[in-house]
N, C-alpha and C positions, 0 to 999 in steps of 0.2 A: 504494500500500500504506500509506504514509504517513495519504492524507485515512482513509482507511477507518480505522484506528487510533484517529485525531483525533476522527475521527466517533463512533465507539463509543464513547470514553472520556465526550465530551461527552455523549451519552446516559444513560449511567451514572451521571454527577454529577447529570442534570438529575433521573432517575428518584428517586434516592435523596432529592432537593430536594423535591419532588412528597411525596414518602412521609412525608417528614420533616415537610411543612408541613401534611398530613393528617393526623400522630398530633397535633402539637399544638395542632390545631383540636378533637379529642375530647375531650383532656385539659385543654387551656383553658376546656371547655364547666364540664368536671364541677370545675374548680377556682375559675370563675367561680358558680357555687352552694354550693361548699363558702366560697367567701368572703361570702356572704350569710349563709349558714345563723351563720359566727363572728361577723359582726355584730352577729345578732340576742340571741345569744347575750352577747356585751361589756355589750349594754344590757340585758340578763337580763330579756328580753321573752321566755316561754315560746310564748306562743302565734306570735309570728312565727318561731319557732327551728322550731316546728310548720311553719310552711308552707314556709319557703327549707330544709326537708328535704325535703318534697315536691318541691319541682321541682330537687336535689341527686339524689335518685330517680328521676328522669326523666331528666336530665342521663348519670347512671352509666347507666342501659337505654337509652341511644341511642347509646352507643359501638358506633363499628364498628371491629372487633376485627382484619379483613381489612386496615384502612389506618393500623394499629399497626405501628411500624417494632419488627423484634424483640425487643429487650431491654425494651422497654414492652407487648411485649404477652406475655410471658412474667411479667414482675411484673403485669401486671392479672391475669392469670388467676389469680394465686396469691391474690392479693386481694379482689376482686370479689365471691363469696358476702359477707364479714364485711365489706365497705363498706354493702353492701345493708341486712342484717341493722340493721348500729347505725345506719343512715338509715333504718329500717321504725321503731324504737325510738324516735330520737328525734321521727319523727312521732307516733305513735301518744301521745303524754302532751303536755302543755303544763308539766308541772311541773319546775323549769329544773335543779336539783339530777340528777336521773333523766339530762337530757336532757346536762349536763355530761360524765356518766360516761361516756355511750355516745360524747360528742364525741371524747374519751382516745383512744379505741382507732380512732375514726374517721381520727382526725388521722395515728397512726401509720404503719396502714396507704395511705391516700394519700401520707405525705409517700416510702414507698417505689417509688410511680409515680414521684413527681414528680422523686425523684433523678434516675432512667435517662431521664427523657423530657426534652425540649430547649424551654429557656423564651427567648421573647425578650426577656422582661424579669427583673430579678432576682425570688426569692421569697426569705421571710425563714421562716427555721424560727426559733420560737421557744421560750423554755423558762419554767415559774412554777415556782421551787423549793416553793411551799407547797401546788398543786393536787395531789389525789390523797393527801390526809391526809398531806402534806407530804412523801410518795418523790417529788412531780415532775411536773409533765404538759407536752408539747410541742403546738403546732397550727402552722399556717402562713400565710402573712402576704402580701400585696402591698408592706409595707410596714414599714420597721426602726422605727417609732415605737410604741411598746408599746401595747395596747389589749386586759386581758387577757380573752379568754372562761371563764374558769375564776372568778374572782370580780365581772367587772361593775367598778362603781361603787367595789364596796367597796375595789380593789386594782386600778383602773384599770391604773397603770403598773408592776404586781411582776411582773418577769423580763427576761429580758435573751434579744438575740439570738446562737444556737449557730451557726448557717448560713447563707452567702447560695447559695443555688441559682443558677444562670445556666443 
């Protein structure tokens, strides 16, 4: 009665390992293109902010929603239409100002996946007090070294980090 127990319980953690390590292989997909898309965006290159949305839009349309462990796929659902939307946006124009705006609200609603979802590495949420005609704008980060997408060159290192995600 005992191994049986044993046996189930060890089932159970493996199941939930499996689950776990398939939401954040989906969610690593679309966070590994949303960190291109901010790249492009730091060196306020519109037209490449253009294309690492396209495949950011690709990355979000090949989520499989079935190997979402719950609480991540209950925040994609609520999200997904307006991730879509401001990554249709920011492809559609090369003009980097446009392509900013729609970054804002991109960034918000991904960083709300990325709370519930399980990183194995840290992510940095970050914050430019001056982005957003100075209320503020936040994006997310592999990395706590400031690199802003909101002004480029001109304000490289303005903001500081709010969050470390684990």
């Amino acid at each position: 009665m005992k191994s049986i127990k044993l046996l189930m319980v060890t089932a159970i953690i493996l199941f939930a390992s499996i689950a776990n390590a398939q939401s954040n292989t989906n969610i690593k997909k679309v966070l590994d293109a949303y960190i291109q898309l901010k790249d492009a965006l730091v060196k306020s290159d519109g037209a490449s902010s253009s294309s690492a949305s396209k495949a950011l839009l690709t990355a979000i349309q090949e989520v499989k929603m079935n190997e979402l462990n719950t609480d991540t796929h209950i925040q994609w659902m609520k999200v997904v239409n307006d991730l879509k939307e401001d990554v249709e946006h920011i492809s559609e124009t090369k003009e980097i100002t446009s392509q900013r705006d729609y970054f804002m609200r991109l960034s918000k609603n991904l960083y709300t996946v990325i709370k519930v979802s399980k990183s194995e590495t840290p992510i940095y949420y970050q914050f430019c007090p001056m982005a957003n005609k100075g209320k503020g704008a936040n994006w997310l980060s592999l990395e706590n070294k400031i690199k802003n997408p909101y002004y480029g060159n001109q304000m490289l290192t303005c903001g500081k980090v709010v969050e470390t995600i684990q």
